[in-house]
C-alpha positions, -999 to +999 in steps of 0.1 A: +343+229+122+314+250+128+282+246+101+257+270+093+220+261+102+214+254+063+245+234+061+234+215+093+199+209+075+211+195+041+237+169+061+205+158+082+187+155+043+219+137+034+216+110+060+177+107+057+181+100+019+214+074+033+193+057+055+215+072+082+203+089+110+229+118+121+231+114+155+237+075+154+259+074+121+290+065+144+303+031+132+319+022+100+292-004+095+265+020+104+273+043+075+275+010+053+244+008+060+231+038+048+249+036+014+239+004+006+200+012+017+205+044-007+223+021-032+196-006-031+218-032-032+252-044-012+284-031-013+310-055-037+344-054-021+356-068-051+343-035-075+357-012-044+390-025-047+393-021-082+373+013-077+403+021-051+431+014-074+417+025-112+439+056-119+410+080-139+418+105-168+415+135-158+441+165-144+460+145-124+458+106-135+453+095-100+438+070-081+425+069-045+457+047-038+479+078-052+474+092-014+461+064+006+485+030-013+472+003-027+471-012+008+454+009+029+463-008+059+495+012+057+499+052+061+504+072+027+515+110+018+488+135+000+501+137-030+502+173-035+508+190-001+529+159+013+515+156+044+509+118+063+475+100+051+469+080+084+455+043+070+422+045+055+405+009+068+391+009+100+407-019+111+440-005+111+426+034+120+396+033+145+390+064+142+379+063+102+343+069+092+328+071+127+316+110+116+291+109+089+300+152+082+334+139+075+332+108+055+311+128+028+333+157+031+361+133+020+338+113-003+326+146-021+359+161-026+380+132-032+357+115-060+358+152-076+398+150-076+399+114-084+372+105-105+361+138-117+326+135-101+307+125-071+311+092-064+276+076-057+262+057-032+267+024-045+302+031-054+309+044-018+291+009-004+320-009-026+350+013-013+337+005+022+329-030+021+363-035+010+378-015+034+356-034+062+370-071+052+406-060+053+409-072+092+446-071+116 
């Protein structure tokens, strides 16, 4: 994926405000980091769990499980297009928030879907800190 130079310059605005610089933001616990410096306080994985699983009102009822399961561990299906969800925690998918353009790509569009809003920083330091303790 290709960015323009002002979409390049709000992502770098986006980490700065995260506590993330861009070019180092390559570890799960890195971008952590940065949401729970923006959050000012530490992620709960309690509160992400329950974040993960709460189905919202809104056009669809769904949940973030309703793609990724209630144990993200395990691969799911997108609900609409039906296509494999490969797991969502780290431990079980390496490759999972290691790219910061990514993980707020994802975060922005599927808090929209889900919850009907962004999801803030705070919110995304729960989902994460509960999908950091689940270990193989």
């Amino acid at each position: 994926m290709t960015l323009s130079p002002l979409a390049r310059c709000a992502l770098a605005l986006l980490a700065a405000a995260a506590g993330v610089p861009l070019a180092q933001a390559a570890t799960p616990a890195e971008l952590l980091a940065g949401y729970v410096k923006q959050a000012g306080a530490p992620g709960s994985p309690e509160r992400g769990q329950r974040l993960f699983n709460t189905k919202f009102d809104g056009d669809f009822n769904w949940s973030c499980a309703t793609c990724h399961t209630a144990d993200p561990s395990q691969p799911g299906t997108h609900a609409v297009s039906g296509k494999p969800v490969k797991p969502l925690a780290p431990a079980f998918n390496p490759e999972r928030f290691t790219n910061l353009t990514q993980v707020e790509f994802h975060f922005k569009l599927n808090c929209k879907d889900v919850i009907g809003r962004e999801c803030s920083a705070g919110e995304k330091a729960d989902v994460m800190s509960w999908l950091l303790s689940l270990k193989r």
